[in-house]
C-alpha positions as CSV (number, residue, x, y, z in Angstrom):
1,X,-32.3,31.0,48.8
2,X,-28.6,30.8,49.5
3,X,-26.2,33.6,48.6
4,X,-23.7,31.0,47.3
5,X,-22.3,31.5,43.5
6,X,-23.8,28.4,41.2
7,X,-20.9,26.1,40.7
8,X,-20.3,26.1,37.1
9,X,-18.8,23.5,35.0
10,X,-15.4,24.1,33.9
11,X,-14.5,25.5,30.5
12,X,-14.4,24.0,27.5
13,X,-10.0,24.4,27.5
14,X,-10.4,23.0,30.9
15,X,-12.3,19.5,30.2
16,X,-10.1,16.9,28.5
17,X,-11.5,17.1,25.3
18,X,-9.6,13.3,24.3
19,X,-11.1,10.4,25.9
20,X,-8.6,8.3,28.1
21,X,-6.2,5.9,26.3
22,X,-7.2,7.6,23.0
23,X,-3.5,8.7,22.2
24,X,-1.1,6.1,20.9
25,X,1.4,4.9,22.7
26,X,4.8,2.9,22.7
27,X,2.4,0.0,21.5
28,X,2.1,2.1,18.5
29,X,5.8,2.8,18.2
30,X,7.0,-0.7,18.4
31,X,4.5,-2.0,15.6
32,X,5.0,1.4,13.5
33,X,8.9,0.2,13.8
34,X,8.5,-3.3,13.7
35,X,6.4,-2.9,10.6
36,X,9.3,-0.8,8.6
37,X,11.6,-3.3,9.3
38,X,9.8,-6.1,8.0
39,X,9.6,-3.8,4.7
40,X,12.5,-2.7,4.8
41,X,14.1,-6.7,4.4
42,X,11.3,-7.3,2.3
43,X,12.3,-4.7,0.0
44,X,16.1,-5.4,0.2
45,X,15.6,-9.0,0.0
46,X,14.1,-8.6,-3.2
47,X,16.4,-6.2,-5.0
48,X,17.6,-9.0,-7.2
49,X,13.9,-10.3,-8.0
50,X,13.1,-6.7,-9.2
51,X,16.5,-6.7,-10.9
52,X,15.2,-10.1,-13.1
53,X,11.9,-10.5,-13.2
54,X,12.3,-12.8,-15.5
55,X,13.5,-16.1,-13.9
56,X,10.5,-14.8,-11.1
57,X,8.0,-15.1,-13.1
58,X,9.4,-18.3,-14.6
59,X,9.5,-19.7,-11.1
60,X,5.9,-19.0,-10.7
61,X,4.6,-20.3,-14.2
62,X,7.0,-23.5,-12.7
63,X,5.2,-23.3,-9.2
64,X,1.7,-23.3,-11.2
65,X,2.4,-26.0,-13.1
66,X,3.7,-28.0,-10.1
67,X,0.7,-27.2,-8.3
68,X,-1.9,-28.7,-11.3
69,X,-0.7,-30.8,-14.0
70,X,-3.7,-29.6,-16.3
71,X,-1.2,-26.7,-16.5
72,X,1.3,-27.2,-19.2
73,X,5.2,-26.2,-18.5
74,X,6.4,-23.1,-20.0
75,X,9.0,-20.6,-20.1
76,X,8.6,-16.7,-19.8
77,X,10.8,-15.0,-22.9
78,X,12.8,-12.2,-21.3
79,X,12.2,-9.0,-23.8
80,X,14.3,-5.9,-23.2
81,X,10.6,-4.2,-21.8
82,X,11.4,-7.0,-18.9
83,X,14.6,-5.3,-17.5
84,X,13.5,-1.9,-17.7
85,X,9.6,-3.0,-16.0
86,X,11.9,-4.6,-13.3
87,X,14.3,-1.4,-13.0
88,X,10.6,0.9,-12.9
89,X,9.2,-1.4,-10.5
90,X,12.7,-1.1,-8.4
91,X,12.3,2.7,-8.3
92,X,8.7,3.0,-7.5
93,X,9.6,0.1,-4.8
94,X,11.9,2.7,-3.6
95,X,10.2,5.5,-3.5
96,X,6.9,3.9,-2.0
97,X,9.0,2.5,0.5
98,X,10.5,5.8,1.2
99,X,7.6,8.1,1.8
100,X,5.6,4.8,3.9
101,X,9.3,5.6,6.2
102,X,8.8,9.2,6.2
103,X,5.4,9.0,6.7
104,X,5.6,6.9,9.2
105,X,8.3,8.9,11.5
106,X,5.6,12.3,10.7
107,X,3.1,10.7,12.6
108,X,5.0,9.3,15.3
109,X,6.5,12.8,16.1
110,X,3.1,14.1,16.1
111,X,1.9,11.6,18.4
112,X,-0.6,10.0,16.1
113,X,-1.3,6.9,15.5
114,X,0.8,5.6,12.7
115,X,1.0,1.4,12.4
116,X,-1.6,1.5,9.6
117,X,0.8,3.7,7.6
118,X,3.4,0.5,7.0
119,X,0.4,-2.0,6.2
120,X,-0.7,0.4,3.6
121,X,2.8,0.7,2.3
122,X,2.6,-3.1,1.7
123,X,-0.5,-3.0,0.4
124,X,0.8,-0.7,-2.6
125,X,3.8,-2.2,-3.3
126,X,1.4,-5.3,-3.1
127,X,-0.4,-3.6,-5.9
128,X,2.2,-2.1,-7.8
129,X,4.2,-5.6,-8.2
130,X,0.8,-7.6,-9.6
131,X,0.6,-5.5,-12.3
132,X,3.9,-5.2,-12.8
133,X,3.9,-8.8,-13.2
134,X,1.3,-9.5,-14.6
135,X,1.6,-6.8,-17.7
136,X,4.8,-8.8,-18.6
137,X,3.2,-12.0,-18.1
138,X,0.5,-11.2,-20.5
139,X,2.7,-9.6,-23.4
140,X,4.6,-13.1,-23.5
141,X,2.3,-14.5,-26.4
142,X,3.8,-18.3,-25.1
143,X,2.2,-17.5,-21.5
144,X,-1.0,-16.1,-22.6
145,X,-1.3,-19.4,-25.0
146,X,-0.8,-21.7,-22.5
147,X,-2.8,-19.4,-19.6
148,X,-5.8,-19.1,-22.4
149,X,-5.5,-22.8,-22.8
150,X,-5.8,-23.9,-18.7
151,X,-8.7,-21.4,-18.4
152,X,-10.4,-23.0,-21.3
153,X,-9.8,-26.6,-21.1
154,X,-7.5,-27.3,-17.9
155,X,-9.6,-27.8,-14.8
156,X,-12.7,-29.9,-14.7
157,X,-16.0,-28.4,-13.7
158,X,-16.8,-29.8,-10.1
């Protein structure tokens, strides 16, 4: 036997407890930033959609019928719940858009990866527009006639 001490392997605060390449890096940045700025015109660039959701969702119905004759051409009715769902869905626009950029800058300080934080952003302002749309498509009794209408008798069965 030898009288040398066992080498012993190091301490726990010693070893790297991360695995190489695991932190983010200016990769991350870029996207996390690139990302916010594509919101960020997204959002700003369609202040005056929110503003009159109206003549966007008659541009749609216009696009749909466009797209299939079987759908017939109509008109949304602009009701005073139409400005005030497009001033709602402004705000919450705002404000999701807000936290997703606070967010965002919370993880990059903290050195965390942080590009998913903008997609999901999207993905609820995403969410939060289809229903805001939708709901006023829907109450328009003209809309839902003529949306009732395609399902039922519009497109032929293949």
């Amino acid at each position: 036997m030898t009288d040398e001490p066992a080498k012993q392997s190091p301490e726990p605060s010693e070893a790297s407890t991360a695995p190489v390449g695991a932190r983010p890096g200016f990769f991350n940045l870029v996207l996390t930033v690139g990302l916010l700025v594509m919101g960020a015109i997204n959002v700003f660039g369609s202040l005056a959609e929110y503003l009159h959701p109206g003549m966007l969702i008659t541009g749609f119905l216009a696009q749909l019928s466009a797209a299939d004759p079987n759908f017939p051409q109509v008109s949304y009715t602009t009701t005073a719940a139409t400005d005030i769902t497009g001033g709602l869905l402004l705000s919450l626009q705002g404000a999701n858009f807000g936290l997703i950029l606070w967010w965002s800058f919370a993880r990059l300080r903290a050195k965390k990866f942080s590009f998913w934080v903008p997609l999901l952003g999207a993905a609820i302002s995403s969410v939060l527009t289809m229903i805001a749309l939708t709901t006023l498509m829907l109450a328009d009794p003209t809309v839902r006639h003529a949306l009732s209408e395609f399902i039922e008798h519009g497109r032929p069965s293949l």
